[in-house]
Structure formats: structure tokens, C-alpha cells
N, C-alpha and C positions, 0 to 999 in steps of 0.2 A: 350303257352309259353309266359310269361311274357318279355319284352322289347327288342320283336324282333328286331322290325324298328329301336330303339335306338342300337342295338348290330351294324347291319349295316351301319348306319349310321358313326358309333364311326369309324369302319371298313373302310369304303371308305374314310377318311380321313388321314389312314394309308398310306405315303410312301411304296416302297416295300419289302425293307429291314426291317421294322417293320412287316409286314405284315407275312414274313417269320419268325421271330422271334415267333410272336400266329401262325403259322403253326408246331412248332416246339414242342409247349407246349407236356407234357404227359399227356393224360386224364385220366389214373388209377390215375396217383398223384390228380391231380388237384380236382379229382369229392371225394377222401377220404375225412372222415371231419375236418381232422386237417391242410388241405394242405393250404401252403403259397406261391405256384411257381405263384400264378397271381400279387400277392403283389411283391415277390420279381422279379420277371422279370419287376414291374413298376419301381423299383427301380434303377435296372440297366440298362435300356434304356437310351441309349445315349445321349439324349436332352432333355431338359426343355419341349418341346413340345411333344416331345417322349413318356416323362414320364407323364404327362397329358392326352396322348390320354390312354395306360396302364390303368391309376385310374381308367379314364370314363369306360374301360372298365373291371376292376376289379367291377366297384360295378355297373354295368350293369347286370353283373353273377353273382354276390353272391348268394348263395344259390339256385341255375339253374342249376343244373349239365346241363339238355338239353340244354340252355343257352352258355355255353361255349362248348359243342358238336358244336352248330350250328356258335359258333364264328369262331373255328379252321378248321372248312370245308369250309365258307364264306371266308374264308381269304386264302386259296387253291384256290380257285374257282377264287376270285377275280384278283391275281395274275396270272391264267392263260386267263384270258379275256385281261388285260392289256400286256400281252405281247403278245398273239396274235393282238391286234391292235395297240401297236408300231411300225412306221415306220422304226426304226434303233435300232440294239439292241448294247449296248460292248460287244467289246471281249477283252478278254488278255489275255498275256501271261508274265507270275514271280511267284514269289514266292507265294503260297497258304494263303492270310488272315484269313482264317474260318469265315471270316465273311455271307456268303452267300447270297453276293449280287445278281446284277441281271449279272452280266456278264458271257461269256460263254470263253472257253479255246480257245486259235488258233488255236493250232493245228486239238482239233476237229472239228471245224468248216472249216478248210481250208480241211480235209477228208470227211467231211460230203457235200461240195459242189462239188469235183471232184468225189466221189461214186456216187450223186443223180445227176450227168451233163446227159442231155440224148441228149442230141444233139451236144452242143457248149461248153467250157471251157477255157477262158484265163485266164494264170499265168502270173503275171508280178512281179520283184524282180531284184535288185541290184545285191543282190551276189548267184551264183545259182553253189551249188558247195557237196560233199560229200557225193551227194544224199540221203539228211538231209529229204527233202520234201517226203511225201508217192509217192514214183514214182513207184510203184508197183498200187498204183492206179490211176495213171495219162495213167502208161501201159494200164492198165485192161481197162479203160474208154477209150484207144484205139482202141483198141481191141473190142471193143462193138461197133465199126462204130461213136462214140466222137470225133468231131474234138477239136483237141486239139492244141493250141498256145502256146508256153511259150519265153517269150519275158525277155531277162537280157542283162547286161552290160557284155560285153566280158572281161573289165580290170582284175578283180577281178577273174577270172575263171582259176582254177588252173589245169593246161595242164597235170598235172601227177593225177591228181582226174579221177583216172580209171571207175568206178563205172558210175560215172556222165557220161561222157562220151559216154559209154556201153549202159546207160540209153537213152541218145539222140540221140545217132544214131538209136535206134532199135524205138524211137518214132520218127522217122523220115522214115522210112521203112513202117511204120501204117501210113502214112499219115501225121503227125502233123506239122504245122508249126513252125519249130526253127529257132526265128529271135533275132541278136544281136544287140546291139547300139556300132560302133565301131568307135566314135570319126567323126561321117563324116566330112571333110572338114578339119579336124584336131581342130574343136573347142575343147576346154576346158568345158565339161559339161560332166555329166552322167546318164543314163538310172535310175536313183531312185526310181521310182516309184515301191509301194507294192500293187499286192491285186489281189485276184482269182473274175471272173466273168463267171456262171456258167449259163448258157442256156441262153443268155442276160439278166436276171433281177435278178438274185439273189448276189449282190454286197457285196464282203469282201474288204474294204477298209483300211489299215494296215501301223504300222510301223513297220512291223515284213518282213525281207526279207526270203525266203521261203530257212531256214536251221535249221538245230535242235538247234543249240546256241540260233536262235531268238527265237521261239517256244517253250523252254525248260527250258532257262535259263534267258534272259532278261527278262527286263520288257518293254512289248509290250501296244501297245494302237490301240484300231481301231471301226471300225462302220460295221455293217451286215445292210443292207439297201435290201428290196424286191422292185425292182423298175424294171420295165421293160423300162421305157423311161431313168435312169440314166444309166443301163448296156448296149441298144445300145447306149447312147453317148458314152459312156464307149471304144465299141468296135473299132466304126466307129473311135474315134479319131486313134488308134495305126493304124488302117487299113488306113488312110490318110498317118501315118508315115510313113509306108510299102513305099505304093504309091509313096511315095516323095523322096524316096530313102534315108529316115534315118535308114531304120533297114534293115538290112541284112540275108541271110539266113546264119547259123552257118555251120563255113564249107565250104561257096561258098565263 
């Protein structure tokens, strides 16, 4: 194969949203021989620089059908190495760009960290209310011997939100700790803080408080971090709160 190390090379200079973009190509079109999707995908790549790495690699493959076989699997390949070794990935949550960046949904990920919790699970959230959040798996991972916390601001929690309610009482019967921030001392502040922290290291840090509006409808911002030294900080500070008599059990 002619200009492998050059196909590569052009390759790992690709950002990742480029990178998705030659994942994306058709290789029936592209290997025909009247096909222009390399040409034109150079063309509408979003930057100056975008579209130069594109040419390079348009006439890298010209005439290589195997050439461009081994661009658009190099460039699969590539993408999953680099986000297996990102330390933090985004997440969001709004409206759907189709652009196919690197970010992952809230919602999934705030389900994919309380299904995969096999020991420990803190929820933390402002407003915790219409049992928005999968609490069918905050149960289940109950239920599996998970100990579970979920920690929210009492102000905001709507006393006629049956469901909710229903839900923490019965994750309170499994065990789990339901603690609220209810103004101690009568200061003026609030329990704000977002983000699920699941076996102590796998950290969803969010502006997304844990209800289907946030999750669904806004537009959310946040970091998935694997860190085992940042989830117990993570833990140990609310567990200090406990201690110090700023969070309450729900209820007591």
C-alpha cells in the first residue's frame, strides 16, 4: 500500500470531530471511480485547517481504494484509543446538534453509573423531585446490597410529589442514606451541588440537577472524570458534612 505512514500521520493530526467525520465516509461511493465525497467533504470541513488536513488527505488516497479502506478504520481506531485515555470526557444534555462530537448524553451516563455502581453510589442535586432521575435504578442498585446516598436541598422538594417520596422512603427501608441541606443555623445558602459518584472513582460532575427537565430539555454541561483519588475526596467531603451536622436525615 502506497502512503501508508503519510495516510496516518495526516490522521493523528486530526482533532476528533474531524476524525469522525473520515469515519463516517461510504466506502462503496468513495472506492467508484467517479466518486467526489473525499473532495467534497474537504470542502465542507469547517476550518481552514480542517480543510487542509481533508486535501492532505484526499490526494494521500487518490487512486488507493485500500488507502482509504485503511484511512476510515485508522480513524475508528484512533478515536477509540483517545478516549479510552482521556482523563475527562463531556457530557450534555439539549438539543441534538448532529454534529457527532465527542460528548456523551446525561442522562445516559448518570444510568450507566448507578446500573454499573457495585458497591457505593452518591447522588447529589438541587432539586430532587418527580422522580425525573431513573430511580427504578437507584432502587434496583439497592436492592443488589449498593449503598446508596442521595443528598438534595429540602427547599425546592415538592411535598405533594408522591412518587418521589414513595421512592425515598422505600430507598430508605434498603438501607440508603437520605440526607437533606435544610438551611442549618438558618443561613442563607443552598445544597447546589450536581453530580453522581459511583464506587468512589467514577465522577459525573454536572450542571444538570438530577430531574427529566435538566436531563431532557436544558442545556446541560459537565465532565465524567475516572479518578479514584477525586471520588473519595468527593465522598469524604459530604461525609464531613454529615458529621458536622449540615445534612440531615430526610424525614428525621
Amino acid at each position: 500500500m502506497k502512503n501508508a505512514n503519510a495516510i496516518l500521520q495526516i490522521l493523528d493530526q486530526m482533532n476528533d470531530a474531524l476524525l469522525e467525520t473520515v469515519t463516517r465516509i461510504d466506502l462503496d461511493s468513495v472506492l467508484g471511480p467517479d466518486s467526489r465525497q473525499l473532495q467534497q467533504t474537504a470542502l465542507s470541513a469547517g476550518s481552514a485547517a480542517d480543510r487542509t488536513l481533508m486535501h492532505q488527505l484526499e490526494r494521500a488516497t487518490v487512486g488507493d481504494p485500500v488507502g482509504i479502506a485503511l484511512a476510515v478504520g485508522a480513524a475508528l481506531s484512533l478515536r477509540r484509543e483517545r478516549a479510552a485515555n482521556k482523563p475527562a470526557r463531556l457530557v450534555l444534555s439539549g438539543p441534538d446538534t448532529g454534529e457527532g462530537g465527542p460528548a456523551r448524553d446525561t442522562s445516559a451516563v448518570i444510568a450507566q453509573l448507578i446500573d454499573g455502581a457495585e458497591q457505593e453510589c452518591l447522588l447529589l442535586t438541587y432539586v430532587f423531585s418527580n422522580a425525573d432521575i431513573p430511580l427504578d435504578l437507584v432502587i434496583s442498585a439497592a436492592r443488589r446490597s449498593v449503598k446508596i446516598t442521595c443528598i438534595f436541598d429540602l427547599a425546592p422538594l415538592n411535598t405533594n410529589d408522591v412518587a418521589t417520596n414513595l421512592a425515598l422512603s422505600e430507598l430508605a427501608t434498603l438501607g440508603a442514606d437520605i440526607l437533606c441541606w435544610d438551611k442549618p443555623g438558618g443561613i442563607q445558602a443552598s445544597m447546589h451541588a450536581k453530580g453522581v459518584v459511583a464506587d468512589r472513582k467514577h465522577c459525573l460532575i454536572t450542571s444538570a440537577n438530577l430531574t427529566g427537565r435538566a436531563l431532557t430539555q436544558n442545556v446541560e454541561l459537565g465532565i465524567l472524570v475516572n479518578d479514584p483519588a477525586l471520588g473519595e475526596e468527593i465522598v469524604q467531603h459530604f461525609e464531613r458534612l454529615k458529621d458536622g451536622g449540615w445534612l440531615r436525615e430526610f424525614g428525621g
